[in-house]
Every structure is written in structure tokens, then in C-alpha cells.
C-alpha positions in Angstrom: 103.8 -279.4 115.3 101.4 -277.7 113.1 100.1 -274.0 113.2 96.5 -273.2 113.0 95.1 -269.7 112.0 92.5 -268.4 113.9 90.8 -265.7 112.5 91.8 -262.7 115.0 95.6 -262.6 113.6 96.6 -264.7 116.0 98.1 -268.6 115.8 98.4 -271.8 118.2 100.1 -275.0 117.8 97.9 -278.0 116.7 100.3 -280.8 117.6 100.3 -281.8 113.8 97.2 -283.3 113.1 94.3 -279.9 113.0 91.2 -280.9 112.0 88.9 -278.0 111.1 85.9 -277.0 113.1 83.9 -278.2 110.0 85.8 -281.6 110.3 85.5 -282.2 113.6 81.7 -281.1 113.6 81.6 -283.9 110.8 83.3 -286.2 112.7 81.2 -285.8 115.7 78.0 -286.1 113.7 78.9 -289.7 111.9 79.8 -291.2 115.1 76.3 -290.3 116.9 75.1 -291.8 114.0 73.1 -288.6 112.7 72.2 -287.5 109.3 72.8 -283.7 108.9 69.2 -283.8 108.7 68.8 -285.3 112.1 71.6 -283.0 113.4 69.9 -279.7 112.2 66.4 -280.5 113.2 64.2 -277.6 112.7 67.1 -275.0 113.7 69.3 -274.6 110.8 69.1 -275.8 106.8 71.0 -279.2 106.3 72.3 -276.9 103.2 73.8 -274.4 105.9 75.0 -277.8 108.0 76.4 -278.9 105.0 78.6 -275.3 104.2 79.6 -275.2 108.3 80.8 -279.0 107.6 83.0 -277.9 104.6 84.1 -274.8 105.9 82.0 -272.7 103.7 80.3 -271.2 106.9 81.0 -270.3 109.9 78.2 -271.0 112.6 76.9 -268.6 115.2 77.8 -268.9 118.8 73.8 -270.2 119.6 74.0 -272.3 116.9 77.6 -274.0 117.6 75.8 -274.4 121.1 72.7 -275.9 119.5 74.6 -278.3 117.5 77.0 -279.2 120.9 74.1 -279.9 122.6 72.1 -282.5 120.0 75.3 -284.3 119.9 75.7 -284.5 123.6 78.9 -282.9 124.0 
């Protein structure tokens, strides 16, 4: 079981296999069959898309909410 930091000194168990938030928003993306371009729309920069994906960034609450919603989840 893996541990996963989360920013607020505090950890939780991943069960082994964490995937970043950047990953998973990656992840999510391909399999809608988006471009980041398509995902960020008019919102947010793909370049800013792009950094949240590699973990470079981390995304607001409205814009995590924003990107939840385009990929219908």
C-alpha cells in the first residue's frame, strides 16, 4: 500500500497504484477523446492545462469543477 502526500501535512493510503491529480485529469481527458484544447475551451490556457496535467499547477476549486464538468464526471 502506497502513501500519498497531500499537501496539508497530512497522508492516506493509495492502495499502491496513486496516480496524480494531473494524471488522472490526463487520463480522463484521452478517454473522452478531447484535445487539451477542446478540454479548456475558452476557460483556461491549454498551456495552464498542460502545467495542471504535469503537475506544474495546481487548479482552482471552479476550475477543477469546470474541467469535471466538460468531461462529464
Amino acid at each position: 500500500m502506497g502513501i500519498c502526500y497531500n499537501g496539508v501535512n497530512k497522508t492516506y493510503p493509495t492502495g499502491g497504484n496513486a496516480m496524480t491529480l494531473g494524471e488522472r485529469l490526463r487520463q480522463a481527458r484521452l478517454e473522452a477523446g478531447l484535445s487539451q484544447r477542446q478540454l479548456c475551451g475558452d476557460v483556461i490556457t491549454r498551456n495552464m492545462l498542460s502545467l495542471i496535467e504535469n503537475g506544474s499547477a495546481k487548479p482552482s476549486m471552479d476550475t477543477l469543477k469546470m474541467l469535471s464538468f466538460r468531461l462529464g464526471k
